[in-house]
N, C-alpha and C positions, 0 to 999 in steps of 0.2 A: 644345250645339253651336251654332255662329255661324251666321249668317244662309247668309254663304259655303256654310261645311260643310253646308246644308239643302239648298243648290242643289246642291250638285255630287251629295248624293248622292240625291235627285230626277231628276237629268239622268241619273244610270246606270241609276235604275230604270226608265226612262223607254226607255231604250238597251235594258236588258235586257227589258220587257216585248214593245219591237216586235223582238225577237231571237224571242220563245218566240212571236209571232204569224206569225211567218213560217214560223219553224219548225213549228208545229202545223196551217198550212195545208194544206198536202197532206197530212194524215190525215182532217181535218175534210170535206174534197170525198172521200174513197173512203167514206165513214163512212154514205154514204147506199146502199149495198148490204152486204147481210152480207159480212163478212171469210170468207175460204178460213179452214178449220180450219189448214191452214200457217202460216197468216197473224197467228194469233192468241199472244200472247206470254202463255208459261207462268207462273200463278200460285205467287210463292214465299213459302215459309212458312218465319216466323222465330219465333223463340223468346228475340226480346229484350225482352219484359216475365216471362219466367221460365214464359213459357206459350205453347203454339205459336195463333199468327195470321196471316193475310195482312200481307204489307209493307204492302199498302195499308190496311189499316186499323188498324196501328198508331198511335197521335193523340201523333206526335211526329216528329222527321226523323232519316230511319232508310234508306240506302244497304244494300243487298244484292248480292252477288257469288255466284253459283254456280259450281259447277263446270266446268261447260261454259264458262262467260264465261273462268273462271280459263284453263283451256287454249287458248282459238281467241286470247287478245292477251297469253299467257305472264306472266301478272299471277303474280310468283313470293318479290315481298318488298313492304316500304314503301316503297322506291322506286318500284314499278310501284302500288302501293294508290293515292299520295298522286294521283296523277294520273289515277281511276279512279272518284271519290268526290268531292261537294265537300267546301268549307272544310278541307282535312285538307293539313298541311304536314308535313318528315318531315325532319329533319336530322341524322345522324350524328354523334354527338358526342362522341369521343375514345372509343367501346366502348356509349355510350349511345344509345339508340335515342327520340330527342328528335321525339314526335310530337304534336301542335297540332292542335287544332281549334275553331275560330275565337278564337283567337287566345292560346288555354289550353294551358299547354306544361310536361312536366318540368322539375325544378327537383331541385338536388341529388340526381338518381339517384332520386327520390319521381316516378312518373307523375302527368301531370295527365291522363292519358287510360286509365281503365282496360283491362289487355288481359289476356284469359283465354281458357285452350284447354278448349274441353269442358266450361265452367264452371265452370275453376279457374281462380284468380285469381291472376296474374303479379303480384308487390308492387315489383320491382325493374321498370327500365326497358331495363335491360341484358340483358333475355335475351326480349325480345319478336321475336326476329328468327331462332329458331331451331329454328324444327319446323315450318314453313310448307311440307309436303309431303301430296299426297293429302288434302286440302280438299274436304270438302262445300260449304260457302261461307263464306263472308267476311259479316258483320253490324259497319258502324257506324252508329254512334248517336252523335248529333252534340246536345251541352247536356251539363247537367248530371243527372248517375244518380246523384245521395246519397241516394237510397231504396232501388233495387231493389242497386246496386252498389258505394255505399257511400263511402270514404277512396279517396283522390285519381283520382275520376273528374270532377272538375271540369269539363271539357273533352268528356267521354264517352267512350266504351267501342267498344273493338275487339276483337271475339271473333268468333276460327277456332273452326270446328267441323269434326273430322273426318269421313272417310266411315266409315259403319258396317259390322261385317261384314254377310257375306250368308249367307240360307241355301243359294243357290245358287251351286257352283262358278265363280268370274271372276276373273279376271285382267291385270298390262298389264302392258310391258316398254317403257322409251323408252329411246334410245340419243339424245345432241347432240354437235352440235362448234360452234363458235365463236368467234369472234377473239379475242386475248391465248391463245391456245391452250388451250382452256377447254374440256374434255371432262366428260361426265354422263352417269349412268346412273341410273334410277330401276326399283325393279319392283314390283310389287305382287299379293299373291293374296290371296283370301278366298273361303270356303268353310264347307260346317257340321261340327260335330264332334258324330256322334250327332244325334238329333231334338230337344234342348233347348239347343246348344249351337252359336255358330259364332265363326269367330276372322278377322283382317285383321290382315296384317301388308305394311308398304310399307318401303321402301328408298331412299335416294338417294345417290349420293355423287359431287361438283361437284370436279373435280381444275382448275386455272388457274396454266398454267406461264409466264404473263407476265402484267402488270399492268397497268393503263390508268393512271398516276400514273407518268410516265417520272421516273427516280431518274437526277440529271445530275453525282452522282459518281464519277467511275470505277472500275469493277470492284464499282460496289454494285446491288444487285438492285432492280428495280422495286417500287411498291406499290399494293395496292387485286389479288392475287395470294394464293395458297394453295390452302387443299383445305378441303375439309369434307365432315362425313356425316350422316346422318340416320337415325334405325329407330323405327319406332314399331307396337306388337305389342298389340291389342285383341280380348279375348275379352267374347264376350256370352253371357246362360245366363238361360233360363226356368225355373228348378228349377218354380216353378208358375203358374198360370194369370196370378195377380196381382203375383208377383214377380219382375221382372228383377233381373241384376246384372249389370254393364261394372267389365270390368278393363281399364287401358291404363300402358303403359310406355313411356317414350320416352327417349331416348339420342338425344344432338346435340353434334360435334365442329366444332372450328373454328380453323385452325391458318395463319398467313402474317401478314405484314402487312397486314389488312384496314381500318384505317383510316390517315387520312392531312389534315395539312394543308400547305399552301400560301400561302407569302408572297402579300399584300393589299399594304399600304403599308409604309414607314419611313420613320419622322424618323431621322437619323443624331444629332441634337443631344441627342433624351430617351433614345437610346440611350448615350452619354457619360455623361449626367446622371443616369442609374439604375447607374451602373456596369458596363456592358458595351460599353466601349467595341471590343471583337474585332470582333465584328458589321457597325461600317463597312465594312471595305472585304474581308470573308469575303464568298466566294460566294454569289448569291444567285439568282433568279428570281420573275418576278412573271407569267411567261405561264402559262393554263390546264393543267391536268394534265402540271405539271411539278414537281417539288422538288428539292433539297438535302437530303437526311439520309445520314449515316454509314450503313455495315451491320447493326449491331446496333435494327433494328425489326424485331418480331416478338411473335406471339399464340398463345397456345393454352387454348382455353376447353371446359369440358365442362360440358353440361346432363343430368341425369336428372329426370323426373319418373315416380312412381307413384300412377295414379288409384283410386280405387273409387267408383263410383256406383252405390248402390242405390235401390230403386225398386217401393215397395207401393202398388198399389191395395185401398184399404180401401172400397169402396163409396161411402162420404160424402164420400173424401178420398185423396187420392193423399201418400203420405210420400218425400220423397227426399234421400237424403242424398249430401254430394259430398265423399269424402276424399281429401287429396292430401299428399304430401312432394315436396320439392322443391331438388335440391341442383345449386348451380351453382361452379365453381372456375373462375377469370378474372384472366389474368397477362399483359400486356403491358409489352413492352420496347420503348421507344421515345427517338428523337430528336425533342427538343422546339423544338432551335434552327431547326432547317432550314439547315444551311450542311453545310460541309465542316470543321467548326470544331467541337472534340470539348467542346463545352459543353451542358447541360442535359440530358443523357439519363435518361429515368424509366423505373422499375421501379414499376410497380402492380400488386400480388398482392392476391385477395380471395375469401374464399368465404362462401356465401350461403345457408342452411339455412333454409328455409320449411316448415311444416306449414301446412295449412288445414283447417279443419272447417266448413261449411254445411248445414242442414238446413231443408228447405222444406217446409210443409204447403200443398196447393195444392188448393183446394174449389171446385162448380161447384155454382151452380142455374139455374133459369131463367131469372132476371134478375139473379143476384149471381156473377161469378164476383173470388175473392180468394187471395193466399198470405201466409203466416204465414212468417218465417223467423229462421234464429240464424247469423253467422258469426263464425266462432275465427278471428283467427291468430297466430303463436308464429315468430318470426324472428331468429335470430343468423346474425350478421353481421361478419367478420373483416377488416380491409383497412388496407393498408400501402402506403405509397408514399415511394418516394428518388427527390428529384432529384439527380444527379451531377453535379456541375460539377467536370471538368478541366482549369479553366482558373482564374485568379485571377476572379471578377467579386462585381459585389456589393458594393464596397469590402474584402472577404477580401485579404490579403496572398499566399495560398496555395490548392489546391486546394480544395473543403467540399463538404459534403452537406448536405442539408436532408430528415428524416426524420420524416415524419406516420405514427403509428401508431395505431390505431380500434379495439385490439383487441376490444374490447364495444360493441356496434353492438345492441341486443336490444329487441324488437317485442314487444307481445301488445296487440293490436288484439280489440276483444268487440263486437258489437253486434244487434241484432234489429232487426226491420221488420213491416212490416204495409201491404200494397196491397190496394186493393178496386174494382172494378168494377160499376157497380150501372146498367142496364137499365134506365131513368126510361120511357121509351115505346120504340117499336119502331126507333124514329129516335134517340134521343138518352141519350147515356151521360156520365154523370159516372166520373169515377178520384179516389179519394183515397190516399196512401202517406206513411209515416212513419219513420222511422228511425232508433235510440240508438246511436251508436257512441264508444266508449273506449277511449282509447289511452294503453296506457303506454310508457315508454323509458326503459333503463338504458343509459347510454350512459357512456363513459372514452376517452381517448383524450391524448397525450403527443406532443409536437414538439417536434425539436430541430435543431441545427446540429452539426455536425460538422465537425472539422479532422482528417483521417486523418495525415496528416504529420507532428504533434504529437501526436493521441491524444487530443486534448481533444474534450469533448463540451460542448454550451451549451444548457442545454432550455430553453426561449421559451416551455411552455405543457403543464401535468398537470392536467389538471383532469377531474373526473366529474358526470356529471348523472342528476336522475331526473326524469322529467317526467310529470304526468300533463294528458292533452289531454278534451274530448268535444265531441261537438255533438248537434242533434236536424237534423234536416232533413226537408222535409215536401216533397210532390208531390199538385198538386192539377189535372185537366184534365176540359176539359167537350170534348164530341163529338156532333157534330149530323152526321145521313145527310141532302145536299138532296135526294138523289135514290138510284137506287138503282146510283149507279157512283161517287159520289163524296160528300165530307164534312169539314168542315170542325173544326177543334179550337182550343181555345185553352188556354195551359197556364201554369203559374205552379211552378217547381221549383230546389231549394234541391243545393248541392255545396257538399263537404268534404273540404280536404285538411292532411293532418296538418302540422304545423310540425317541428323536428328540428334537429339541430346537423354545424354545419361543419367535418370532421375536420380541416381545414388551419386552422383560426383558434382563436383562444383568447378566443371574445365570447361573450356570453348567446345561447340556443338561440334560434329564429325560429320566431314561433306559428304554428296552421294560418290558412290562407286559405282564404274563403267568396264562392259565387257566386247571386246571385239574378238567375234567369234568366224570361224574359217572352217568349211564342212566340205567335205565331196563326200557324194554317196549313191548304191546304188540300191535298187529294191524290184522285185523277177518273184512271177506266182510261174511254176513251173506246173503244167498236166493240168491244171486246177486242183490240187493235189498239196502242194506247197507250195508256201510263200516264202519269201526269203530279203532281208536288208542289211546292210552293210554300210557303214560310216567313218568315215577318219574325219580329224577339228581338230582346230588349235586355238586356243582362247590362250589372247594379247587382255592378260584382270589387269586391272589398274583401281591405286585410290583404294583397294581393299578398305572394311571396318573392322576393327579389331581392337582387343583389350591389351594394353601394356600397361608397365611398369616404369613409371617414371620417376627418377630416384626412389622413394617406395611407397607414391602412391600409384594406385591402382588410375590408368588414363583409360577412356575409349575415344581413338582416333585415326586416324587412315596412314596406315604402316608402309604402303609401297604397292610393288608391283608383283603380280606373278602370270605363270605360265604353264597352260594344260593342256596334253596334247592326246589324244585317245583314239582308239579303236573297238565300235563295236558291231557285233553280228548277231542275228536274229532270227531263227527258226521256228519255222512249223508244221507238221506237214502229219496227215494221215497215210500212215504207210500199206494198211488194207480196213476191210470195213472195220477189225478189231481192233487195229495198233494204231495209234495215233504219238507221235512226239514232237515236242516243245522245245526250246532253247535257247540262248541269251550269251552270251560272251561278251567281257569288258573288260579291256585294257589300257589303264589308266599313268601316263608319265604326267607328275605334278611338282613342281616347284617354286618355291617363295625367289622373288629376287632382293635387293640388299633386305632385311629388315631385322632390325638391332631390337633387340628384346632383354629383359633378364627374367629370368626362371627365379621366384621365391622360395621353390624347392629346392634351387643348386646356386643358390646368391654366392658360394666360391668362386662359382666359375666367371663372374662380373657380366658383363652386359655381354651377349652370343649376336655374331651375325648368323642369323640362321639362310641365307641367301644356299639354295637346292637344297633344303631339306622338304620333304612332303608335305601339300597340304590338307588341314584337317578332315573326315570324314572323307578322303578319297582311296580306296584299297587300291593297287596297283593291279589286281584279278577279280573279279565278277563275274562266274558262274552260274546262271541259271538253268535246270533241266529238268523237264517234266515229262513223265512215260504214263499213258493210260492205254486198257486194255476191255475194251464192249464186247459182250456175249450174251445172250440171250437163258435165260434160267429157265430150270424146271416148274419151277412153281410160277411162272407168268412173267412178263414183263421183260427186263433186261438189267443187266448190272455193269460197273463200271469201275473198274480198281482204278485208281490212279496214284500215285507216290510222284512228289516236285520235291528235289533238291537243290541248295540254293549255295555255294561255298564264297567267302570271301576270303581274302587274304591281308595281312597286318594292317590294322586302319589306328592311323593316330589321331588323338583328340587333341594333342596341343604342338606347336609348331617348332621341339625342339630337338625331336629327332629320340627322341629318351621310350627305352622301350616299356616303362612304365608308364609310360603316359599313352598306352598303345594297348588296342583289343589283338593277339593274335588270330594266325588261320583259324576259321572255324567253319562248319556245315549243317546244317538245318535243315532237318528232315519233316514234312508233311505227308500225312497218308490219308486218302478218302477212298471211302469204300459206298459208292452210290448205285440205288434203286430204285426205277422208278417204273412203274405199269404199265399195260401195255396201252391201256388210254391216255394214260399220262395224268390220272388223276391221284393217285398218291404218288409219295415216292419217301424215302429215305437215310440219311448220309451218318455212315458210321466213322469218328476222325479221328488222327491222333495228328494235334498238333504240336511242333516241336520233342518228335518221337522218341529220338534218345537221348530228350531232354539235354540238350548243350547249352553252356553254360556261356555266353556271350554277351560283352558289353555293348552297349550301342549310344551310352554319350558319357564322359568323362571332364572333370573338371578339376582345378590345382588351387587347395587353401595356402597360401605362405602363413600365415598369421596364424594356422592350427596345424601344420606342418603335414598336411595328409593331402591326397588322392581320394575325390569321391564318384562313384560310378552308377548308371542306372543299368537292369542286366534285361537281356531283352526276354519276353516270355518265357515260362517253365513250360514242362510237359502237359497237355492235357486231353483227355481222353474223352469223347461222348456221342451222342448219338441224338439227332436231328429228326422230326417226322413232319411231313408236309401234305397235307391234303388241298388239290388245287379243284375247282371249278369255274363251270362256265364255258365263255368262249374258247377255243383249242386252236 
């Protein structure tokens, strides 16, 4: 880093420490009388080292969302996560659910952020978005997890966990309405079956009969609109003292035009010069949540998963094992051009067959606590895509198609681990973890052109691969108590993501990429009152995946090295029984080292080292702050303002430093206004999300060959009101 980059990013730390001193001032003056039992914020336990512990003495950065938090600020997707957590970016990408954390992001449909429901582990990035109902909490983990989690957690790991049945009869029914005409129902019961046995089964289904994405064709429908549903049905059973079993099912629909992009710029000149010249003077726009697309967009995708999780205690040793299948079928129809101009519409059909097998030996002594584990998985993988061009472009004399097909896409990913925990004094704990993971791939796939008019077919690319990958990756952290509310850790840990081939190209497959990552941090619950964590890292990327430009076709292949160096801080704290505030700081220095690229939008400029220019989705400021305020109403019960603000600062989506290829500062305002009874059986949430409606991008991408900039913008304003009636147990 240059002398510059030293200062400026001193000066932020510098900005963000007298931020967390100001902020921590009024906790530190009440901290000298005991806190009201009200007053004290609930200790939560996670289970993301594969064993349950306090957040706060996790010795790593590690963000926690409950249940309650989930419903009082309607935290209901990665939309609402990314701005609820630091370092975590979350951009929509044409079906793909493209989530980043600090500055580690999906690549060809491979996550760089592991995300598993109940401890199964999601291998696709496309289907991360669709059984987010009835949460116990939300757990991210922020670094790299190629010990405990394995192939492409690079970036770190996102796991929902749902709520468990109960032995006791409970229940909840919510009704919402909302603007774009957006009606929901969700319900949910649980109860026992017999004295060894009890089941939870939840409900949802989100109907949205207008779209926030105005469609400025006439007589064409809106988009960012549709329906969806949700069920998800878990039985639990003690056959005996030592052995549980969880059975869970989930079924998840998803049908309308749910994504969408939006003109950014155009050259009218590389539009000519790539042969599409239609495009000048076709309809177009470039204002926020607007487009141009024909009628023919549309989605329809179904998730099933079937879990088993069993569960012996054996005295010395607890065994648990986690099986899953996993089948997803995902077909969009979409306008690629954005005009009124019946060129480039794509058909993408793919379906996605995952088994997983995990088994974990997890032992406990006085001073040693460790787990032993094995994970399988087995993935075929089908997917096809036509783009239709109706028009001549291209240099084609005539209508053509252009048809990529993947039919063998096949995974068998093996690996083992070994973590250990070992108790040095009563203060201080060392972790060491290890990791063998192997990966094979049989992969085929054939691209071709087509002239329907003639009947002639031009295949441009047959080729089959088999690839075999591995890595070892290790996880090594020391853990010092300075006291008996807070402690410090430093850690040293290693991420692996598989490499893979690009069903649209006909080049050599792209290896995996490795991250060596470098953390101290500290984390201090202050009065029982507030909590508080702090982090500095430096992640040694290597082998990056990435799409270039090789004379001028389009490569995806491993560009080089880079380098992230961050700081973040994290608050919470109830300041009396009414005030309660929140908070998140992230300070992000990111650079590419040599990596020679060329820009199809600025081909003047010939091939760029872009060696310290920023990388993609990482803003260089992350601001999180949330202010609620509890008081008790006249009419019964109690109510709950609360308003979270979320600001980021410039984030670019391509790697050339071009501030058009870049979202400026922007700030995102959420308001909930919550009620609930004094028994706690109704309650109420009136919201406005994204309140002053701001108008930001959140993934961007560069055509040379149509000479534009296309963008997705993240949610509009919308306005509505929530009712919930709970019963049963309390």
């Amino acid at each position: 880093m240059n002398t510059n980059g030293k200062a400026q990013l001193l000066k932020r730390l510098g900005a963000a420490v007298a931020a967390a001193a100001f902020a921590t001032s009024g906790p530190a003056e009440a901290a000298a009388a005991e806190p009201a039992e009200d007053d004290l914020i609930e200790e939560i336990v996670v289970t993301a080292n594969k064993r349950s512990q306090s957040v706060q003495d996790v010795a790593g950065s590690l963000s926690a969302l409950v249940a309650a938090d989930l419903d009082a600020r309607g935290i209901k997707d990665m939309y609402d996560i990314q701005f609820a957590v630091p370092s975590l970016h979350f951009g929509p990408q044409l079906g793909n659910q493209k989530i980043t954390i600090r500055s580690i992001s999906e690549f060809n449909r491979q996550p760089g952020v592991a995300v598993s429901l109940d401890g199964i582990y999601q291998s696709r990035s496309s289907t991360a978005h669709l059984y987010q109902l009835d949460l116990e909490r939300i757990e991210v983990l922020r670094g790299p997890q190629g010990t405990l989690y394995g192939r492409n957690s690079n970036g770190g790991a996102v796991n929902f966990i749902s709520a468990a049945p109960t032995r006791e009869a409970e229940g909840m029914l919510r009704v919402g309405y909302a603007q774009y005409d957006q009606t929901k129902i969700q319900g949910i019961y649980s109860g026992p079956i017999g004295d060894r046995v009890a089941f939870r089964i939840a409900a949802d289904r989100i109907d949205q009969g207008e779209g926030w994405v105005e469609n400025l064709v006439p007589g064409a429908k809106n988009l960012m609109r549709g329906e969806s549903g949700n069920v998800r049905l878990k039985l639990a059973a003690e056959p005996t003292e030592t052995i549980s079993v969880d059975l869970m099912y989930v079924k998840s629909t998803i049908k309308g035009p749910h994504e969408h992009l939006s003109w950014v710029t155009f050259d009218p000149a590389l539009a000519v010069a790539g042969g599409t010249p239609q495009l000048v003077n076709a309809a177009k726009t470039f204002e926020p949540f607007e487009t141009h697309v024909n009628p023919r967009n549309d989605s329809d995708r179904e998730f099933e998963l079937v879990g088993l999780t069993l569960e012996w205690d054996m005295g010395w040793a607890t065994l648990k094992s986690i099986t899953a299948q996993q089948d997803f079928d995902d077909f969009v129809e979409a306008d690629r051009d954005l005009t009124d101009e019946p060129l480039f519409d794509i058909w993408d059909d793919s379906t996605i067959d995952t088994f997983t097998q995990e088994i974990n030996l997890l032992g406990s002594s006085d001073r040693l606590d460790w787990v032993l584990g094995a994970f399988y998985l087995t993935e075929e993988w089908d997917r096809h895509i036509v783009f239709n061009n109706q028009q001549a472009v291209f240099g084609f004399p005539v209508p053509s198609q252009f048809v990529f097909s993947q039919p063998i896409m096949d995974t068998d990913s093996l690996s083992w681990f070994l973590d250990a925990t070992w108790e040095v004094t009563d203060r201080a704990r060392v972790s060491a973890g290890v990791r063998r993971t192997e990966d094979e791939i049989d992969e085929y796939h054939v691209n071709q052109g087509l002239l329907p008019l003639f009947n002639v077919a031009i295949p441009f690319c047959d080729k089959a691969e088999q690839l075999d990958w591995g890595a070892t990756t290790i996880r090594l952290v020391g853990q010092y108590d300075v006291n008996d509310n807070g402690n410090v850790y430093v850690s040293y840990t290693e991420g692996y993501k598989a490499g893979g081939v690009a069903p649209v190209e006909c080049n050599v497959p792209y290896e995996p990429e490795t991250v060596d990552a470098y953390e101290v941090g500290y984390k201090a619950t202050f009065g029982g009152s507030t909590t508080l964590s702090a982090a500095a890292f430096y992640y040694d990327y290597s082998d990056f995946q990435v799409s270039q430009i090789i004379g001028i076709s389009p490569v995806t292949r491993n560009a080089g090295d880079a380098e992230v160096r961050g700081l973040e801080l994290e608050l919470s704290s109830t300041l009396t029984e009414n005030w309660m505030v929140s908070g998140a700081v992230t300070l992000l220095d990111t650079e590419y080292g040599d990596f020679i690229n060329l820009d199809g939008l600025q081909a003047e400029l010939g091939f760029q080292n872009n060696k310290g220019n920023p990388l993609n989705n990482a803003p260089k400021t992350s601001i999180n702050l949330g202010l609620a305020y509890t008081t008790p109403v006249q009419w019964g019960g109690r109510a709950t303002l609360r308003a979270d603000t979320a600001y980021r600062s410039r984030t670019y989506f391509r790697e050339f430093k071009n501030k058009l290829d870049s979202q400026g500062a922007y700030t995102v305002v959420n308001l909930n206004a919550n009620w609930e009874s004094e028994d706690g059986t109704w309650a109420a949430r009136l919201f406005a999300r994204n309140a002053t409606n701001e108008a930001y991008i959140l993934y961007l991408l560069g055509s040379s060959g149509v000479g534009a900039r296309y963008g997705s913008w993240g949610p509009a304003r919308q306005v509505g009101l929530e009712v919930t009636r709970r019963f049963g147990a309390r």
